[in-house]
C-alpha positions as CSV (number, residue, x, y, z in Angstrom):
1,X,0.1,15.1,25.3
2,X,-2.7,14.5,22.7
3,X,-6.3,14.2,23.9
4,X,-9.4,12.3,22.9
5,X,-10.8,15.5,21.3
6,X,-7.7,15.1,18.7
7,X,-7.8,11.7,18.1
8,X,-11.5,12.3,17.2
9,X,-10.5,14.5,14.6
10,X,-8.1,12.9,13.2
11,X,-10.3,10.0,13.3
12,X,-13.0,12.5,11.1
13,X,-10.4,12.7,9.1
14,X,-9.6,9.5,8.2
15,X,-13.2,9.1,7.8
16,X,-13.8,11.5,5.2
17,X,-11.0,10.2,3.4
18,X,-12.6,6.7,2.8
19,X,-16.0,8.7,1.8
20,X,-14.0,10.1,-1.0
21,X,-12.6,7.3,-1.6
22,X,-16.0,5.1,-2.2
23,X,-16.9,8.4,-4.5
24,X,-14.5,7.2,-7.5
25,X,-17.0,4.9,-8.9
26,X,-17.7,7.1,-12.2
27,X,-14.4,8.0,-13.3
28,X,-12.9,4.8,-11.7
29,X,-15.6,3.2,-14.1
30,X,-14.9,5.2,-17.0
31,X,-11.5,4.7,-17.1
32,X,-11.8,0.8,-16.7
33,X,-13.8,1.0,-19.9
34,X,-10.8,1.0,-22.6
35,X,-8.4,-1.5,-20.6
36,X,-11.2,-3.8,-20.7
37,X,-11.6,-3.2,-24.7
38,X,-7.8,-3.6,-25.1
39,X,-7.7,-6.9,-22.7
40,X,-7.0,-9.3,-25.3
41,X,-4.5,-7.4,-26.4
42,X,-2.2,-7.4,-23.5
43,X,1.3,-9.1,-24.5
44,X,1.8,-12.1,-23.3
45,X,5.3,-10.9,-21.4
46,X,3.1,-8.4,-19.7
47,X,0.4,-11.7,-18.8
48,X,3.3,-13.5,-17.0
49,X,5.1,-10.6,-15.5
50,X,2.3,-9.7,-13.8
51,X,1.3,-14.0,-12.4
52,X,5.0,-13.6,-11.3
53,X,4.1,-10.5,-9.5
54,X,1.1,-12.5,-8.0
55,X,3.3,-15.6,-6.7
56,X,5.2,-12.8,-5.3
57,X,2.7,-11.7,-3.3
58,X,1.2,-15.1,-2.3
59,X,5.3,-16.0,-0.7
60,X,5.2,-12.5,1.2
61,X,1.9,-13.9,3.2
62,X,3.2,-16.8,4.0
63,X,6.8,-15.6,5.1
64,X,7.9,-12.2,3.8
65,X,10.7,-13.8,2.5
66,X,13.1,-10.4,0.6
67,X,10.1,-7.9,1.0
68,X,10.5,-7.7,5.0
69,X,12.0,-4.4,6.3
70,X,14.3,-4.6,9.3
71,X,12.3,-3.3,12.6
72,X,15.2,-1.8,13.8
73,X,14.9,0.7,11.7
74,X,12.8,2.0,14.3
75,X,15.5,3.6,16.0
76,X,16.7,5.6,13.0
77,X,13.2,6.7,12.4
78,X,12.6,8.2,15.2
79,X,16.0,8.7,16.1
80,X,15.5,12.2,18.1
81,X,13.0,10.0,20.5
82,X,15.9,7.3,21.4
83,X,13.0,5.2,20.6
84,X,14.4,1.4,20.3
85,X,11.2,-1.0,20.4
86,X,7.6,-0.6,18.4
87,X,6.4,-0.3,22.0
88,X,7.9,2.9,22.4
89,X,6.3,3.6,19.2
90,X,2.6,3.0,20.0
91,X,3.0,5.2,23.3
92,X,3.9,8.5,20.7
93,X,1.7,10.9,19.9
94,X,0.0,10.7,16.4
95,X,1.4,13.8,14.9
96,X,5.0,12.1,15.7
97,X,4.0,9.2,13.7
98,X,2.2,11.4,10.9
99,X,5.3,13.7,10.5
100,X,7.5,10.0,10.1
101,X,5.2,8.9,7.5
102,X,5.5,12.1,5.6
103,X,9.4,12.1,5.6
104,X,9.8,8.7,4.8
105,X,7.1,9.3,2.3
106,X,8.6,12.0,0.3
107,X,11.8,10.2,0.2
108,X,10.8,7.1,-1.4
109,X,8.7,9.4,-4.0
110,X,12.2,11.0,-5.0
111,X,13.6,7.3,-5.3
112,X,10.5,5.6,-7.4
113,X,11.0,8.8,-9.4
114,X,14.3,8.6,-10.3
115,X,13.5,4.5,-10.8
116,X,11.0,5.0,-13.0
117,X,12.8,7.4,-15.5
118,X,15.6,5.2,-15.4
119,X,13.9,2.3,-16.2
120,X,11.7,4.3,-19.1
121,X,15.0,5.5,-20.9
122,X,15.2,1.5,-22.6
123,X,11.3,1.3,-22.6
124,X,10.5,-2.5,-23.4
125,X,14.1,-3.8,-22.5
126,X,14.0,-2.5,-18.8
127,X,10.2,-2.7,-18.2
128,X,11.2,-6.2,-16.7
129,X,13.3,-4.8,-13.9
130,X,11.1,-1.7,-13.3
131,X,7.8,-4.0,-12.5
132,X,9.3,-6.1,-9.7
133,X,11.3,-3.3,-8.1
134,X,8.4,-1.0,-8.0
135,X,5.9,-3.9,-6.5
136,X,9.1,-4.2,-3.5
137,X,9.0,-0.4,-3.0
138,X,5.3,-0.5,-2.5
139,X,5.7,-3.4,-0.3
140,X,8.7,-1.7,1.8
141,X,7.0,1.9,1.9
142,X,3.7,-0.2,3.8
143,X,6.0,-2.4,6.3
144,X,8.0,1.3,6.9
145,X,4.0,3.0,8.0
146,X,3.2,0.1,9.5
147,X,6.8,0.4,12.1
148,X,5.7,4.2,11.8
149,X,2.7,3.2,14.2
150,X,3.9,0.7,16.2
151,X,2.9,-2.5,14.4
152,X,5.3,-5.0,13.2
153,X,5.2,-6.0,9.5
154,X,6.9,-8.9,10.5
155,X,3.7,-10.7,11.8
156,X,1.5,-12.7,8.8
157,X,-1.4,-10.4,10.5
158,X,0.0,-7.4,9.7
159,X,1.3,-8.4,6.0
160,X,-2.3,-10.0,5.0
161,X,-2.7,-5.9,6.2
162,X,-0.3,-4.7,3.9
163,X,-1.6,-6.7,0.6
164,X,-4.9,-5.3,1.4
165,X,-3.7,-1.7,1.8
166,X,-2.2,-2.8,-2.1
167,X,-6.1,-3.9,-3.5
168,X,-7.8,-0.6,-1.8
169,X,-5.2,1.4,-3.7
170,X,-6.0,-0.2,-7.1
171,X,-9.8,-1.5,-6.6
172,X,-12.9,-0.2,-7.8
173,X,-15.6,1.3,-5.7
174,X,-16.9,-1.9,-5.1
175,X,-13.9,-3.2,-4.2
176,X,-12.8,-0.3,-2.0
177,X,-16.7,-0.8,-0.2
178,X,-15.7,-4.5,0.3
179,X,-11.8,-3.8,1.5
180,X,-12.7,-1.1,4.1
181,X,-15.8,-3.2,5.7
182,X,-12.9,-6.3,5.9
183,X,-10.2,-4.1,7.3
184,X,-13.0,-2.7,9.6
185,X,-13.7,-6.2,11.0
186,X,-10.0,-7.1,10.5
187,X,-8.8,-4.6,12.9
188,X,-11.3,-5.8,15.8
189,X,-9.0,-8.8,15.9
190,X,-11.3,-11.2,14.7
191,X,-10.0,-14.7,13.8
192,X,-13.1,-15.7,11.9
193,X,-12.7,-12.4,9.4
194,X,-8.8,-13.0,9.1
195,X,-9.5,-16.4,8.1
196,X,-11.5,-15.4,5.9
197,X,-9.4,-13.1,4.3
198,X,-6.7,-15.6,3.8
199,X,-9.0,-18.1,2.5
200,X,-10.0,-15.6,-0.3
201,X,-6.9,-14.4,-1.4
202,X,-6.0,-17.9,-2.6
203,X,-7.7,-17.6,-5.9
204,X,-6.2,-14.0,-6.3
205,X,-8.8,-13.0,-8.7
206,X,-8.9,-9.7,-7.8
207,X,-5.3,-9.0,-7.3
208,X,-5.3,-10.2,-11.0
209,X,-7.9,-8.0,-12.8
210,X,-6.6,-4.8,-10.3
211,X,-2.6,-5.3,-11.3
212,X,-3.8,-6.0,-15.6
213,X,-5.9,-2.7,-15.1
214,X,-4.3,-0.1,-13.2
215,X,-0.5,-1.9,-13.0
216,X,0.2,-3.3,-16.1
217,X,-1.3,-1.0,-18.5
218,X,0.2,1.9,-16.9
219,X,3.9,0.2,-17.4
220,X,2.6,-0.4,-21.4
221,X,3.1,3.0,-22.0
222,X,6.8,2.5,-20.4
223,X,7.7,0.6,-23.7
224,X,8.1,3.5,-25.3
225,X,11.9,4.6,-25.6
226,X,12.3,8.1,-24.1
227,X,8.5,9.0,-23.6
228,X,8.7,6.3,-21.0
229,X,11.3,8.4,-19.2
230,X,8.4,10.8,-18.8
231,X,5.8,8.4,-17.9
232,X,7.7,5.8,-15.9
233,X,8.9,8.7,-13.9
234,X,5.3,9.9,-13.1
235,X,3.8,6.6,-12.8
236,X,5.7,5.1,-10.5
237,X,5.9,8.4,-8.5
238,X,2.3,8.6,-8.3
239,X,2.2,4.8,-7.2
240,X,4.3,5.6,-4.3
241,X,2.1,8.4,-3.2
242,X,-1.1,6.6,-3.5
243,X,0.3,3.7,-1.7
244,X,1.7,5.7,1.0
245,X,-1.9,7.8,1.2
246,X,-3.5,4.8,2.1
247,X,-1.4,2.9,4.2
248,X,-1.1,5.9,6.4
249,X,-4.5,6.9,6.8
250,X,-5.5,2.5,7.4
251,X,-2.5,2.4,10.0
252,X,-3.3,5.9,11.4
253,X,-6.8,4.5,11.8
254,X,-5.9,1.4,13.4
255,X,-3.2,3.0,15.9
256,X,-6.0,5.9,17.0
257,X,-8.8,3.0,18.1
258,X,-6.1,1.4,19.6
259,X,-5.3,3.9,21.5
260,X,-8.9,5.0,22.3
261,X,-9.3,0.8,23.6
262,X,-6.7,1.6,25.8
263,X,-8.0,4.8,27.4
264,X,-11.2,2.8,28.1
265,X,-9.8,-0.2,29.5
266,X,-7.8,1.8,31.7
């Protein structure tokens, strides 16, 4: 049985992490610089690739639609539990649900690795397939963490969550400060702030400039016949593993307060 002393480290933890995440702003700065000099010269298929991304994104708030992982793949991941329900889940201890992340983790890495080579061997030709499957295995590998914890990425709540797990990952520091004080707020189950949230992703300005920055450049170098085997199998591998980094230390996060509320209400 885990104790409040352990959830309060891993709670440090967690912590730490979104300190070092908020330190980025130099290099995250510094790198901006030359995708901002290049901006006019992004190809126009690239331009509307990436808005069909975005309309994407705006149908999975409102209803999930192909994106929605099944939650009774609960049972399979934690199979050696006989868990069946995400109720079961949230009772588990939080080194069950970190060593579920971490498998499921490392096998979607091998899979966006393999995608992304595969998809870099015809560089331009098959740079329209690799964008839209790699934006559905970020999505999947965030509804998987969120079942992981006990949360069901089935609820609008929870997939509002999930988009902003997918800015934090490719913000700036300023946008990471902004994301984390939101999600802070969010989790407390405020209306007002959710409403909020949803009321500013309608514009989906910064979805835009954070998908032409750190997305769309990164799949330019794809276009290159065989080098993009390289590249595209690195990129999209180190996607995966930033997403998953993320949306398991914000679940994680979420899952040990919740379970702290509980303790104290009880």
């Amino acid at each position: 049985m885990e104790d409040q002393q352990y959830l309060l480290k891993e709670l440090t933890a967690i912590q730490k992490w979104e300190k070092e995440q908020r330190g980025l702003w130099f290099w995250e700065k510094l790198g901006r610089l030359p995708f901002k000099l290049l901006d006019r010269w992004t190809p126009a298929f690239m331009q509307k690739k990436i808005g069909q991304l975005l309309d994407e994104m705006g149908h999975y708030i409102q209803s999930g639609g192909k994106f929605l992982s099944n939650i009774s793949s609960v049972k399979k991941i934690y199979q050696k539990h006989s868990i069946q329900t995400l109720e079961e889940v949230q009772k588990l201890p939080i080194e069950e649900m970190k060593i579920a992340v971490g498998k499921i983790t490392q096998n979607r890495k091998k899979w966006a690795t393999l995608q992304g080579a595969s998809t870099g061997v015809g560089g331009i030709f098959t740079l329209s397939i690799d964008i839209p499957v790699l934006l559905s295995m970020q999505l999947k590998i965030l509804q998987d963490i969120a079942i992981c914890y006990g949360f069901n990425p089935n609820d609008k709540k929870e997939r509002i969550f999930i988009i902003k797990c997918l800015q934090f990952v490719s913000a700036d520091i300023v946008g990471k400060e902004a994301i984390l004080k939101q999600l802070a707020e969010f989790e407390e189950n405020n209306e007002h702030v959710q409403r909020e949230v949803i009321s500013e992703m309608q514009g989906w300005k910064e979805v835009v400039f954070a998908y032409r920055d750190t997305f769309g450049w990164k799949k330019l170098f794809q276009m290159v016949p065989v080098f993009g085997i390289i590249f595209g199998a690195f990129s999209n591998r180190s996607s995966i593993e930033a997403i998953a980094e993320a949306g398991d230390m914000l679940y994680r996060k979420r899952r040990i307060k919740e379970k702290f509320n509980t303790w104290n209400n009880s």
